[in-house]
C-alpha positions in Angstrom: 161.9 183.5 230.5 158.3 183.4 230.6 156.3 184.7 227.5 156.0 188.3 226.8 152.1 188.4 226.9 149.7 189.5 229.3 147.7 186.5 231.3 143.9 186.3 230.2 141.5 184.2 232.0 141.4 180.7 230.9 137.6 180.5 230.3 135.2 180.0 227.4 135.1 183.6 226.1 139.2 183.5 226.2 139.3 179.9 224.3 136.5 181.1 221.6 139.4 184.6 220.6 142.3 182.5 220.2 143.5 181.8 216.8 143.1 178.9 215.2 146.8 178.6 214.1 149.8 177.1 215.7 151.4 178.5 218.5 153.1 178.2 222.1 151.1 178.6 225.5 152.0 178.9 228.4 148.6 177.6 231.7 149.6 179.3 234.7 148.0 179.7 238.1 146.1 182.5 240.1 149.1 183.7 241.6 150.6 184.0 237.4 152.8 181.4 238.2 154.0 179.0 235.0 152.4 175.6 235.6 153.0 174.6 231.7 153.9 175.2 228.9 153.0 173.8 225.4 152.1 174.0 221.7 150.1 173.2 218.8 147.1 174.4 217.4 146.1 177.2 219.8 142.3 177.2 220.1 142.3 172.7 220.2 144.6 173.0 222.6 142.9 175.5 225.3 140.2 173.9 224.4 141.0 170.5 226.4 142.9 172.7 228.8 140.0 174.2 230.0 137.9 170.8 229.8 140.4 169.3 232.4 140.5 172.7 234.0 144.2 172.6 233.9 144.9 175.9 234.8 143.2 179.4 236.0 145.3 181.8 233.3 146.7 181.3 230.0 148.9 183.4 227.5 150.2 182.5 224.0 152.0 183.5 220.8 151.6 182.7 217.4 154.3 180.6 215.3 154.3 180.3 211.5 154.1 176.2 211.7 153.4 172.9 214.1 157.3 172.6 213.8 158.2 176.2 214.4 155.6 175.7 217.2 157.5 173.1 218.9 160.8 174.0 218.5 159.9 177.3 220.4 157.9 175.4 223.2 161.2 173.8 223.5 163.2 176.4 224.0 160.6 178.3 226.4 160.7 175.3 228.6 164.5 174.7 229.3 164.7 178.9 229.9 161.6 178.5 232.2 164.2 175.5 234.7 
């Protein structure tokens, strides 16, 4: 089950608003489909997605911890198979 967020643009202006706290993300394509998913610190990690230009969208939550973090990445990506 894909997150519960609207897509936003995966661009500077959309890297520079996200928080700079842990969290899960998902990088998806034009079409909104789920390429990846993954976690840590939100605004490092769209950061070096968009240097790689990994992806055209992106959408996040928030989680408490790193370990909260990856525990619920974890569980986003065997719902998403």
């Amino acid at each position: 089950m894909p997150l519960q967020k609207p897509w936003r643009a995966l661009e500077r202006e959309t890297v520079a608003r996200a928080p700079d706290r842990p969290g899960v993300y998902e990088l998806g394509d034009d079409s909104g489909t789920v390429r990846s998913v993954g976690h840590g610190v939100l605004r490092d990690e769209l950061k070096t997605a968009l240097a790689y230009g990994d992806a055209d969208r992106v959408r996040w939550t928030e989680a408490h911890t790193l370990e909260q973090a990856r525990d619920l990445a974890a569980d986003h990506r065997e719902r998403l198979e």
